[in-house]
N, C-alpha and C positions, 0 to 999 in steps of 0.2 A: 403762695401765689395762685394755686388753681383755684382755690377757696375764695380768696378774695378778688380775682380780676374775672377769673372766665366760670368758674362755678361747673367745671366736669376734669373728670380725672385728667391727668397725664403719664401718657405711658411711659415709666422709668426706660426704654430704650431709647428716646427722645431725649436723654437729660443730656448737655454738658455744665459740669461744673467748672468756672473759671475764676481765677482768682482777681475780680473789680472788673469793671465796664472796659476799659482801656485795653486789657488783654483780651478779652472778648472779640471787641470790634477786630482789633488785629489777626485776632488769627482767625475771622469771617472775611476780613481783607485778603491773607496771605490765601486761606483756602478758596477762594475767588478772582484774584488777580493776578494777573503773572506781571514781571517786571513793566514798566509802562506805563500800564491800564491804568484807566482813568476812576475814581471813586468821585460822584456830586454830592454836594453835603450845602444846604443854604447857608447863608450867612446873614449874623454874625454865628462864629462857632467855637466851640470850644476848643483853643487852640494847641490844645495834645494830639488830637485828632489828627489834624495837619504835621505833624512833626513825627507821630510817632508810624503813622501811614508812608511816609515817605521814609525816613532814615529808613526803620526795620524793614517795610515790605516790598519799595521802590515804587508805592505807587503813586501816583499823580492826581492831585485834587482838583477837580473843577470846582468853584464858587460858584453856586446858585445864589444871584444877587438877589438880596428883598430891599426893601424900602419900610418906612416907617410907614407910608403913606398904604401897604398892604399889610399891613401888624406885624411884618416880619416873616407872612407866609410866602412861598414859593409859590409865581405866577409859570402857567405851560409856557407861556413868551420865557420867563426868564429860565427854566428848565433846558427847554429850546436853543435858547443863546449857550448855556453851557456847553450843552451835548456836542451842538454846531463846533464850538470852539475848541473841541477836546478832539475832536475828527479830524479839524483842520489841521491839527495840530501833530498829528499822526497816532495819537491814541486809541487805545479799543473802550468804550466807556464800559465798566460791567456793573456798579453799582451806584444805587440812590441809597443814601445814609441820611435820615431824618434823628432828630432829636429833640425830644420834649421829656419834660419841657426843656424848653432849649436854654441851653449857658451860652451866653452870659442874660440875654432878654426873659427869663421865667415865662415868653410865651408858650401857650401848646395849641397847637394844632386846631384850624375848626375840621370840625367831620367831612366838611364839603371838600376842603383844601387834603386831608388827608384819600380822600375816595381819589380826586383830579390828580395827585401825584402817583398813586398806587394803579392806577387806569393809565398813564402815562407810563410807569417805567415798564409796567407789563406790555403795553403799545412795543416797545424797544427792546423787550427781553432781556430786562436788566433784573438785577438779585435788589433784592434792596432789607433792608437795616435799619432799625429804631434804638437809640440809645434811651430806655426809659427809667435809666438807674434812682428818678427821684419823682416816679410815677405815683407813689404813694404820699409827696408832700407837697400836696397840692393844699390850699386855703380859696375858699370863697370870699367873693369879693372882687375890687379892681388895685 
């Protein structure tokens, strides 16, 4: 992976090894949520995420709604809306969970949309979280 994505070493004290994406995310969820908290994740998403965030860790998913009509990326309005709604709600938000390319839509991410949500969550002081378990099977083309 350093070889092929970032092109400079990794320091072996930096590693965890976990066994699939699923436990991963979970236990970046448990080590960052406490019962409640709120985790945003757009939609549509892959719906383990949602089930397995809640049953094991108790946490609470805000939908970050997209539209077709924005390729499915995350608008700061609809970020917004979430956040708002997860406060109302009596929640503490503490993470944004992106995922690309995303299941079940194979979009990913434009650069502009990835920079406005990572300048957003850090606005908030949120953790945030990329499931990019099929970052290498990408195809060109549409």
């Amino acid at each position: 992976m350093e070889k092929h994505w970032f092109g400079v070493p990794v320091d072996i004290e930096g590693i965890c090894i976990q066994n699939g994406c699923i436990s991963s995310t979970e236990a970046l969820v448990h080590l960052t949520c406490n019962e409640g908290d709120t985790v945003l994740i757009p939609s549509p998403l892959y719906y383990s995420f949602a089930g397995d965030w809640w049953v094991r860790c108790k946490a609470r998913i805000g939908i970050v709604v997209t539209t077709e009509a924005t390729g499915y990326e995350p608008t700061i309005a609809a970020l917004e809306a979430a956040y708002k709604k997860a406060i109302k709600n009596g929640s503490k938000v503490k993470m944004l969970a992106l995922n690309q390319p995303n299941n079940p839509t194979g979009r990913m991410l434009s650069t502009q949309c990835l920079i406005e949500c990572c300048t957003w969550a850090s606005k908030k002081n949120l953790h945030i979280t990329c499931d990019e378990i099929y970052a290498s099977s990408l195809f060109e083309g549409k």
